[in-house]
Residue, then its C-alpha position, 0 to 999 in steps of 0.5 A: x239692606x245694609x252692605x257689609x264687608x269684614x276685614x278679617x282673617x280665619x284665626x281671628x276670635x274677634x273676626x269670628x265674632x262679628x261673622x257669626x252676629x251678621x250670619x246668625x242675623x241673616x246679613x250677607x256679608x264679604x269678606x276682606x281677608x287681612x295678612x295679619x300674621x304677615x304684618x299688613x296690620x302694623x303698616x302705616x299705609x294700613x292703618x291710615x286707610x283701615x284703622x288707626x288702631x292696627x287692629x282687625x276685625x273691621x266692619x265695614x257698614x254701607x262704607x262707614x268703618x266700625x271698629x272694637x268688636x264689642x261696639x259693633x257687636x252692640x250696633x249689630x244688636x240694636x240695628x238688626x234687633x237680635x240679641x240685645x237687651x229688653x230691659x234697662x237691667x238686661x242692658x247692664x248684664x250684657x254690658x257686663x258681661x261683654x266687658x268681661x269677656x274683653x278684659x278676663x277672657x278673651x283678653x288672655x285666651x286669645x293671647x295663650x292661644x297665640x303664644x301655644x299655637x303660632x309662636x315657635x318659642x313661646x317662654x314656658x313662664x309666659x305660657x304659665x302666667x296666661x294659662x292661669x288667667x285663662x283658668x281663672x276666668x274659664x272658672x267664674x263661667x262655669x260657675x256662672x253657666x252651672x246656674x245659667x243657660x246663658x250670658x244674661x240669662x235665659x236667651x243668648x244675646x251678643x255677650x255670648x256671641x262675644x264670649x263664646x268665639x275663641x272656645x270654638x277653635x280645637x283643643x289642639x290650639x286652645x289646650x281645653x279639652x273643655x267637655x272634660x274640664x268645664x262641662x257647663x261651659x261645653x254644655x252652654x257653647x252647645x246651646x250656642x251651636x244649636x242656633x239656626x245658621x251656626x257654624x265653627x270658626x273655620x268653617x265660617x271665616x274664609x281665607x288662607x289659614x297661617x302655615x308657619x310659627x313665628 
């Protein structure tokens, strides 16, 4: 069985993701937890022996280190034979998807959430513009999700598990109340939830959770 450890931090949607793919596939797995709010991340001795890129999550795999969570994702997908495509088509929904996700939504949520949540001075027209980006990709899913049970069709495969992370934090963080705002998209995180082994962000990702606003 391979040996897993998880540079991450509880805040982290793209940590989340890749614990939640190992845990939902049955894969123990130990956590690193990163100061990343403190900038252990961006120092140089960080980054030449982590990642090059000042990024977390990273997965360490029987020592090998994965880095950009929609590849490891798919690695995970293919290793363990969970979640991954059947056919050369469903391959190129989730793949479409996944891409999706990190350009549209996740892209601009994570950094609306950051902003909302843990900066202590956010500018008003900054918040705008990503608020609308966020609304804008959260209306093409639940169009989507009016139609579809999930992602790529009628299972959950990695594109859910990427697309689904950073909509679990509380409204409070996020600023959705998404049960009133997009129903379909709730109703879909729920088929999500009701996965053997789920469990929320906080409750899955250990670690110190960030006290203080930049």
């Amino acid at each position: 069985m391979p040996q897993y450890r998880l540079h991450c931090f509880p805040e982290s949607g793209n940590s989340y993701k890749l614990g939640l793919m190992l845990t939902l596939c049955g894969q123990s797995w130990e956590p690193v937890w990163t100061d990343f709010f403190g900038g252990q991340t961006r120092s140089p001795e960080w980054r030449a022996s982590v990642n090059e890129m000042g990024e977390i999550p990273v997965l360490e795999e029987d020592g090998t280190r994965l880095t950009q969570t929609g590849a490891a994702l798919l690695r995970l997908a293919e290793r363990h034979g969970r979640f991954q495509g059947e056919t050369d088509a469903e391959r190129y929904e989730i793949l479409r998807w996944l891409l999706w996700d990190n350009h549209k939504l996740t892209s601009y949520l994570a950094t609306y959430r950051f902003l909302r949540a843990f900066s202590a001075t956010p500018s008003a027209d900054v918040l705008a513009f990503f608020r609308g980006r966020v609304d804008g990709a959260l209306a093409v899913a639940e169009r989507h999700f009016e139609q579809m049970p999930f992602a790529a069709g009628d299972r959950p495969t990695v594109a859910d598990l990427s697309m689904c992370a950073y909509l679990y934090y509380p409204a409070e963080e996020t600023g959705y109340d998404l049960p009133e705002s997009h129903p379909a998209v709730a109703a879909w995180l729920g088929r999500i939830a009701g996965l053997p082994g789920w469990q929320a962000p906080y409750d899955l990702i250990p670690g110190p959770r960030f006290a203080q606003k930049l």
